[in-house]
C-alpha positions as CSV (number, residue, x, y, z in Angstrom):
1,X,0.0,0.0,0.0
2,X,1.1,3.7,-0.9
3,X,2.0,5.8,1.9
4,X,-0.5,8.9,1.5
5,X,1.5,12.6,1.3
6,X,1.3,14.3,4.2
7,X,0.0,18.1,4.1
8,X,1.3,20.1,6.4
9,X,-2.3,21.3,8.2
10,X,-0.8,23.5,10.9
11,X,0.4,26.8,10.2
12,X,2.6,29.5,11.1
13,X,1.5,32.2,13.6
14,X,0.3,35.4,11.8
15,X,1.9,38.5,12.4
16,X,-1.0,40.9,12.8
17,X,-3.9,38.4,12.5
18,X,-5.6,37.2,15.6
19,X,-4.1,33.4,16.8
20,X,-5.3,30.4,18.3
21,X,-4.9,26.6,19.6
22,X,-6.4,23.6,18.6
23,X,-5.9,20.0,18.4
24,X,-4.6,18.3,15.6
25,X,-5.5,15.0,14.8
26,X,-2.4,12.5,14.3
27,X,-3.8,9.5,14.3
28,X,-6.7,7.2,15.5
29,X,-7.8,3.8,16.6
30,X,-10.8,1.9,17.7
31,X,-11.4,-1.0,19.8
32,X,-15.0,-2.7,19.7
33,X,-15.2,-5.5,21.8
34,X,-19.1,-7.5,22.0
35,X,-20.4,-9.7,24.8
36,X,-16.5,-11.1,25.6
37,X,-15.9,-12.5,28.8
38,X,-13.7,-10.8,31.4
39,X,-13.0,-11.6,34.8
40,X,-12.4,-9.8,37.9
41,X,-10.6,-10.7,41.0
42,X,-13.2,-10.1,43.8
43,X,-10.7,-8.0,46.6
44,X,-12.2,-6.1,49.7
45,X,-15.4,-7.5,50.0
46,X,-17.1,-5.6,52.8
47,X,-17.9,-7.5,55.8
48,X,-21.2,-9.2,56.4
49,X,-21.4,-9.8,52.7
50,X,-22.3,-13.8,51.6
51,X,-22.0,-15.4,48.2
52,X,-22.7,-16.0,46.0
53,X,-22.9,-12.6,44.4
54,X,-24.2,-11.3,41.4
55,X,-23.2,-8.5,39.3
56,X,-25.7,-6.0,38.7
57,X,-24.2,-3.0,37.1
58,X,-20.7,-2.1,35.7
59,X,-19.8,1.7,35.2
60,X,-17.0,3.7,34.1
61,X,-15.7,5.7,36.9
62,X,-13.1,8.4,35.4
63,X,-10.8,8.6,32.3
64,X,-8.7,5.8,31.3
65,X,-4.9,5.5,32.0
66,X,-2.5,4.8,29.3
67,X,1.2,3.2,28.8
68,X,3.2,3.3,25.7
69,X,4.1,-0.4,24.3
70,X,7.1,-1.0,22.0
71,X,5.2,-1.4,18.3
72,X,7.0,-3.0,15.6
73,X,4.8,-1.4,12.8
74,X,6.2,1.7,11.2
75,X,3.2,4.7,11.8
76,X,1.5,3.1,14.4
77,X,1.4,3.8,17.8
78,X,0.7,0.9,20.6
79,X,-1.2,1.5,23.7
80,X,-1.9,-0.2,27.5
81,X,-5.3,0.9,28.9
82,X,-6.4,0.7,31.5
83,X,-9.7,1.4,32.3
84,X,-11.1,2.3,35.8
85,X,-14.4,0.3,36.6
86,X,-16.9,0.3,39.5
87,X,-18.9,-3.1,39.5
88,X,-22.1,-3.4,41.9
89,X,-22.7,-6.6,43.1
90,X,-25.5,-8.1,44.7
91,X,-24.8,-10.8,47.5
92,X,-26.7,-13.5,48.9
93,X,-29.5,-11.4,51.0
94,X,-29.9,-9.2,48.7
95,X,-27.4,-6.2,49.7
96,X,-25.7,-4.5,47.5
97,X,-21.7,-3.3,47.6
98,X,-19.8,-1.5,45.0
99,X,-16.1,-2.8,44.5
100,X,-13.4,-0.7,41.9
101,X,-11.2,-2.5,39.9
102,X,-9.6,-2.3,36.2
103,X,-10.0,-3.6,32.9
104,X,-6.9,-3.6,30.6
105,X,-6.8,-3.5,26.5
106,X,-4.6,-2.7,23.8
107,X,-5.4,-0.7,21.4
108,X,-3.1,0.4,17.9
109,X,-3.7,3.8,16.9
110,X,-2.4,4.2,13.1
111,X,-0.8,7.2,12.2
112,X,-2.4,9.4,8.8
113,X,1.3,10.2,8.3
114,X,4.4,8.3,8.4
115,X,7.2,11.5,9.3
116,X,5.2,13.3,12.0
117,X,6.4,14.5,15.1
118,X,4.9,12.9,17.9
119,X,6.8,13.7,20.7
120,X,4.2,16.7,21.3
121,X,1.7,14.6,20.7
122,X,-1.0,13.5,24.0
123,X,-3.5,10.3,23.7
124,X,-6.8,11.1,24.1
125,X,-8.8,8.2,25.1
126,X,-12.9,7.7,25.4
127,X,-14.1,4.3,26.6
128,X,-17.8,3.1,27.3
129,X,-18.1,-0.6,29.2
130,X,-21.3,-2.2,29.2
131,X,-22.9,-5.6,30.9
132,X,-23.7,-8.1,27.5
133,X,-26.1,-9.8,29.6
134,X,-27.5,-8.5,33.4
135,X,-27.3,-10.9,36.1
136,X,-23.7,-12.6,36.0
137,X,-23.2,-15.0,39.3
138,X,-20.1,-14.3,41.0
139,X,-18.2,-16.6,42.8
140,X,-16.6,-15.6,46.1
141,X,-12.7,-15.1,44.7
142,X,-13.4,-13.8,41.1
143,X,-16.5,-12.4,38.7
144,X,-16.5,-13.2,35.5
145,X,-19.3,-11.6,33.0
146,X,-20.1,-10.7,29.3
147,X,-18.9,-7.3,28.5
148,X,-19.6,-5.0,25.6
149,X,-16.2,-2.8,25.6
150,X,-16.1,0.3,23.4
151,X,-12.5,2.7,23.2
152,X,-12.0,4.9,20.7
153,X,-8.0,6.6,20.8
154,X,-6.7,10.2,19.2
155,X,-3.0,11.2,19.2
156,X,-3.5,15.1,19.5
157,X,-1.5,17.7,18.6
158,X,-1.1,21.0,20.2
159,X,-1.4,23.7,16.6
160,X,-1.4,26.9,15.5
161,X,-4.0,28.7,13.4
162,X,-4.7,32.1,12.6
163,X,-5.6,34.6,10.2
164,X,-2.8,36.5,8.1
165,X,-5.4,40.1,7.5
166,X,-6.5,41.6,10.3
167,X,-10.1,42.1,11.8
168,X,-12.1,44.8,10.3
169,X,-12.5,48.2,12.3
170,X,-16.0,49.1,13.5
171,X,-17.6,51.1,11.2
172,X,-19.0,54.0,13.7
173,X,-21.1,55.3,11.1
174,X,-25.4,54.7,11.5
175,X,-26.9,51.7,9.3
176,X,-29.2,53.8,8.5
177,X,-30.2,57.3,7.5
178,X,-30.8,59.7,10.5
179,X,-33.9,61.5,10.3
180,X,-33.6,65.4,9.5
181,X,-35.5,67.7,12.2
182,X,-38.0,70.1,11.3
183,X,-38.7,73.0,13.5
């Protein structure tokens, strides 16, 4: 396959123009992951709690983390993440807990340009984790469920843009004609 040309999209501050910052797309990737099973270790149960459980709900609970992994593939860009789940379980009586754990995935963001500088460049990461089916049992050490896992991945960035002519002066004259006084 061709390598596309790259276009320089950012460009230089304007002298006399107003400036501005925005994000500059590098590259992208996508993970789309339906009803796969995961498991969970089940840690710091609270006390009084009596399996078997049953997961009831699984929420993100703030931005995923990210590491860098070594990728052998020229313009792509390999990452770790780790995303930060609460899962509500359900025990035996009928209490419920919430417990936070992580899920991990890779994810290979591919770059719309072979020779650009990314050492600027920031991940930006939105994920979305879903139960496939409600009403996974639990077992006392580890929960295991169907999960529909959504992350999509940017490499932003920072740019640039402005306009090289300056802003128009206010016109202070009246739109439209005054009217004349008679007296």
């Amino acid at each position: 396959m061709k390598p596309r040309p790259c276009v320089p999209i950012c460009k230089p501050p304007a002298p006399c123009g107003e400036s501005f910052l925005v994000h500059r797309i590098l590259g992208m990737g996508k993970l789309c992951r339906r009803s796969c099973r995961y498991t969970f270790p089940l840690e710091n149960i609270p006390c009084g709690m009596e399996a078997p459980f049953t997961l009831q709900h699984i929420a993100v609970q703030h931005s995923p983390m990210y590491d860098l992994l070594p990728c052998r593939m020229n313009g792509s860009v390999r990452l770790q993440v780790k995303i930060p789940v609460v899962l509500t379980l359900c025990g035996q009586c009928g209490r419920t807990f919430c417990l936070n754990t992580c899920l991990e995935e890779e994810v290979l963001l591919r770059l719309h340009c072979q020779d650009q500088d990314t050492c600027k460049a920031q991940p930006y990461i939105a994920a979305s984790v879903h139960l496939a089916c409600n009403g996974s049992p639990c077992s006392p050490c580890e929960c295991s469920a169907l999960l529909d896992v959504s992350i999509d991945a940017y490499l932003l960035a920072p740019c640039i843009m402005g306009t090289a002519h300056p802003s128009p002066r206010c016109d202070d004259r009246p739109w439209y004609p005054q009217p004349h006084c008679c007296k």
